[in-house]
N, C-alpha and C positions, 0 to 999 in steps of 0.2 A: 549416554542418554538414549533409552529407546523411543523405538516409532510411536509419534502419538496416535491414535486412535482416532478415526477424524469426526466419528460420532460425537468424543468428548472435547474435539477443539473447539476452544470459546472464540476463535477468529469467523470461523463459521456463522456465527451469530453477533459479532462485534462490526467490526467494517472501519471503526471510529478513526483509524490511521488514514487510510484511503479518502476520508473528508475532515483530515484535518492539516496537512502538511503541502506544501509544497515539494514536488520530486522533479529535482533538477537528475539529468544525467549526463552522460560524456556522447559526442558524435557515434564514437563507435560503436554503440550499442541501438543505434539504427538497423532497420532490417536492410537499407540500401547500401549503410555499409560493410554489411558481414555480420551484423549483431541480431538482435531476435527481435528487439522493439519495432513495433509497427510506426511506418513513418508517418500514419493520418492519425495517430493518436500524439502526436509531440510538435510543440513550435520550437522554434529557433530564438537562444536569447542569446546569445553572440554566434562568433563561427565556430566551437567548438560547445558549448552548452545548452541542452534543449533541456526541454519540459512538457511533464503529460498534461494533455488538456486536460481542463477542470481543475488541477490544482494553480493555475492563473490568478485565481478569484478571491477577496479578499475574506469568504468562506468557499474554501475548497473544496471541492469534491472530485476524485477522477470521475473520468466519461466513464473507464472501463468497469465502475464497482457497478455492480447488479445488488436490488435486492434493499432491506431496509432496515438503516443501522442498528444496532443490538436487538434484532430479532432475528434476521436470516439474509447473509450476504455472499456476494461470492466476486471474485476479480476475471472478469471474459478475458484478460491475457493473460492469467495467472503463469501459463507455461513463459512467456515472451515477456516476463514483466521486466523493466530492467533495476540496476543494482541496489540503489537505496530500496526500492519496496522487498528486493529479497532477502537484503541482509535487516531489516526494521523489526523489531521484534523478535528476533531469532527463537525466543523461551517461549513466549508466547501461544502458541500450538499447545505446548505442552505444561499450558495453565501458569507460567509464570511470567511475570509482566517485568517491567524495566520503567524508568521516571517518563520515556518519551510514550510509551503508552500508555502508563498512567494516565499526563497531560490529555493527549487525543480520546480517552475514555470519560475524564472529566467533562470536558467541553461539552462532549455529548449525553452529559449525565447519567453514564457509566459508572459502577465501583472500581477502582484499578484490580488489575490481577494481583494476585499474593506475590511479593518480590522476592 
């Protein structure tokens, strides 16, 4: 698959993942522990499992999305995000979608991406 083009990435202008899911992730992906996640963006829901602020809520939003969904959005850790948001969508960028952002594009009255 080539590089998408980031002009034509419809994530760019979507966001609807980022305020629709909760992202739990594993310790090690803390920045304290060696990982890239910033530690004042995540609580603590056992001793091993945290979560990015904002998706807490029972309409989530991360703290770190910028910007305003299906118009023009962007993620301030996009480098440091950790795993669920990197692997979500994988097609996605490159105009095709999958049932979970389907779902999150609905919610926000989005069309899904072509599957």
């Amino acid at each position: 698959m080539a590089a998408a083009d980031p002009a034509d990435n419809p994530c760019t202008r979507c966001g609807a993942c980022c305020a629709g899911f909760r992202v739990d992730f594993d310790a090690d992906e803390l920045q304290s522990n060696g990982g890239c996640v910033p530690d004042g963006l995540a609580l603590p829901l056992t001793g091993r499992l945290w979560r990015l602020r904002g998706t807490d809520h029972a309409r989530p939003r991360c703290t770190a999305l910028q910007g305003t969904i299906g118009e023009a959005v962007r993620c301030g850790i996009h480098e440091w995000r950790p795993s669920p948001c990197r692997e979500f969508g994988a097609r996605a960028p490159f105009g095709q979608g999958d049932p979970a952002c389907a779902q999150a594009r609905r919610r926000h009255g989005l069309p899904p991406l072509p599957m």
